[in-house]
C-alpha positions as CSV (number, residue, x, y, z in Angstrom):
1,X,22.5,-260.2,-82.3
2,X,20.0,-258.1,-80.9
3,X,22.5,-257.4,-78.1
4,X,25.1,-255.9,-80.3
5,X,22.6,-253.6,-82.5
6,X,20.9,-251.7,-79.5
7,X,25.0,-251.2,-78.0
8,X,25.4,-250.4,-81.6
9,X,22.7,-248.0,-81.5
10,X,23.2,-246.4,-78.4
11,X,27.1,-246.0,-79.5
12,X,26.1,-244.3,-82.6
13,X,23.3,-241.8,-80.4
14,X,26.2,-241.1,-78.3
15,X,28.1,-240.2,-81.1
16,X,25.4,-238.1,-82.7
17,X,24.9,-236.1,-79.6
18,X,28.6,-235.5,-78.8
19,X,29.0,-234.1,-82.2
20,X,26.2,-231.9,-81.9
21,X,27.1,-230.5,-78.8
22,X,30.9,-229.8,-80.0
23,X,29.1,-227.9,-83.1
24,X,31.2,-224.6,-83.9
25,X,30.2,-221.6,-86.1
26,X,32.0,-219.4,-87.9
27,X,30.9,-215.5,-87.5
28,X,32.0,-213.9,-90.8
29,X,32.3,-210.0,-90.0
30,X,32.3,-207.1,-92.3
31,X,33.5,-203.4,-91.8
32,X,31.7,-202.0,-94.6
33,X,32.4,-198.3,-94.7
34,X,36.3,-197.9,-93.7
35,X,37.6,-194.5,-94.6
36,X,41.0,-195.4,-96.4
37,X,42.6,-198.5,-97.2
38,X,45.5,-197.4,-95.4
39,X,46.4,-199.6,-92.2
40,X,44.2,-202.4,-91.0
41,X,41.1,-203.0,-89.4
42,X,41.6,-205.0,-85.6
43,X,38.6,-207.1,-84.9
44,X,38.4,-209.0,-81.1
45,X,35.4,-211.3,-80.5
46,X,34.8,-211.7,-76.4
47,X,32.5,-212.7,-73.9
48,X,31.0,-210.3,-70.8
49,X,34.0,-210.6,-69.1
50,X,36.5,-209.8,-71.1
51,X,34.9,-207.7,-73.8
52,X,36.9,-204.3,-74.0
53,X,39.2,-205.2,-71.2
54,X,40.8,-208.5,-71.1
55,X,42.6,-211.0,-73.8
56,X,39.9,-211.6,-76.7
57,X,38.6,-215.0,-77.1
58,X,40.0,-214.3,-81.1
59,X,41.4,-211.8,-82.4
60,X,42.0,-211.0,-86.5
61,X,43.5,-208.3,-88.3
62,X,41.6,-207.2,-91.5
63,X,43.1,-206.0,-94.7
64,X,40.9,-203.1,-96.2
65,X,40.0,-203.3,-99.7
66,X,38.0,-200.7,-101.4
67,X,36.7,-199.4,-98.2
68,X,35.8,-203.0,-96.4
69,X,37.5,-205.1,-94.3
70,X,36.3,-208.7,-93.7
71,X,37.3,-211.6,-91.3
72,X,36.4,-214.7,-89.9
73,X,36.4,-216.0,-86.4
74,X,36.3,-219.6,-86.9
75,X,35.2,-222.8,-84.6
76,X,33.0,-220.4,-82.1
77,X,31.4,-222.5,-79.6
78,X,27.0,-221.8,-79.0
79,X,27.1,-218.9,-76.4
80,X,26.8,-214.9,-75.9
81,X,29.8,-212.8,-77.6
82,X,30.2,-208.8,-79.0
83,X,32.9,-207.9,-81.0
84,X,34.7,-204.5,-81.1
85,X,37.4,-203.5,-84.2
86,X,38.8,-200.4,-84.8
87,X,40.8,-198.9,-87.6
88,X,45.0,-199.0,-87.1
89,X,45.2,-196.4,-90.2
90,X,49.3,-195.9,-89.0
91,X,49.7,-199.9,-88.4
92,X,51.0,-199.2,-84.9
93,X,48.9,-202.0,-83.3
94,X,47.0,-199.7,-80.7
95,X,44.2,-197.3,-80.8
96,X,45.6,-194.3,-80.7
97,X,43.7,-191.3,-78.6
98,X,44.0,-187.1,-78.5
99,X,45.1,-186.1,-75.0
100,X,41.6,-185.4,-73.8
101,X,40.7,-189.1,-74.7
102,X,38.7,-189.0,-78.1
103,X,39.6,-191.6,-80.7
104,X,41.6,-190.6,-83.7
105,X,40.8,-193.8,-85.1
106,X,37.4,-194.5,-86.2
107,X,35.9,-197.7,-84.3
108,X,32.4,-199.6,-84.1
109,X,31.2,-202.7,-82.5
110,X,28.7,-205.5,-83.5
111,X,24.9,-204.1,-84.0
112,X,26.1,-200.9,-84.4
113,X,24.7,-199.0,-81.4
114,X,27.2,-196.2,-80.9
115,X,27.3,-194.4,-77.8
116,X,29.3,-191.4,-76.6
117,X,32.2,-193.0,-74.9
118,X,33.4,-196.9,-75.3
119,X,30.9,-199.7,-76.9
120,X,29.1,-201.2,-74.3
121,X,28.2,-205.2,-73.8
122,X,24.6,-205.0,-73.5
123,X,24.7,-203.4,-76.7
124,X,27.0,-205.1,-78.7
125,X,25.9,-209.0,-78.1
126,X,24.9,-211.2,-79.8
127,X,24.1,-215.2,-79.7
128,X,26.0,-217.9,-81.8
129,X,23.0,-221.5,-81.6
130,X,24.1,-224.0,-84.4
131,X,24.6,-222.1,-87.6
132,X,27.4,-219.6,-89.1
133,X,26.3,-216.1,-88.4
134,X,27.5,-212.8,-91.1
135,X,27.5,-209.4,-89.4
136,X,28.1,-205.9,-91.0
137,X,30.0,-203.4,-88.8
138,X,29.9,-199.4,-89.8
139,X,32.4,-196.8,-88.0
């Protein structure tokens, strides 16, 4: 008997811990100040390496309502992220740019530390431990 409750024991730590470790977050994020509710709002959550440039880890499009646009990245693993979003006011999927390379759309990234030129990693980042995390985006 005491045999089977310490494998029974050890089965259910083991258990325990797996779950814990496999514990995902949701990261609800809000753009609260869009200009129009024409369009839609992109969000992408990434990691360093592929924050700006590669394929998102996620990516959501937002409808706008009343000037906000909210959505919700869902099972996010414990690590470092940043997400950027911008607004697609003409719904063409894209960013569009003037021919010297400013934005026609408005755009913002998490923390809200807004540079001249592109968001930037270091500034955008942000940690995801064991519980859901809200963030509020402006443009």
């Amino acid at each position: 008997m005491m045999k089977f409750l310490s494998t029974f024991l050890l089965v259910l730590l083991t258990l325990t811990n797996t779950t814990a470790q496999e514990s995902k977050q949701k990261i609800t994020v809000t753009v609260v100040n869009v200009n129009s509710n024409q369009g839609t709002v992109k969000f992408a959550l990434s990691d360093k390496k592929n924050f700006l440039t590669g394929e998102p880890i996620q990516a959501k499009e937002g409808k706008i309502e009343n000037g906000k646009s909210v959505v919700v990245f869902e099972n996010v693993p414990a690590g470092e992220y940043a997400i950027a979003c911008y607004h697609d006011k003409n719904s063409n999927n894209r960013m569009d740019f003037q021919p010297g390379g400013m934005p026609m759309e408005d755009y913002g990234a998490s923390n809200n530390v807004m540079n001249f030129g592109p968001p930037r990693y270091e500034d955008a980042k942000f940690i995801i431990t064991n519980k859901d995390v809200s963030l509020d985006i402006k443009f």
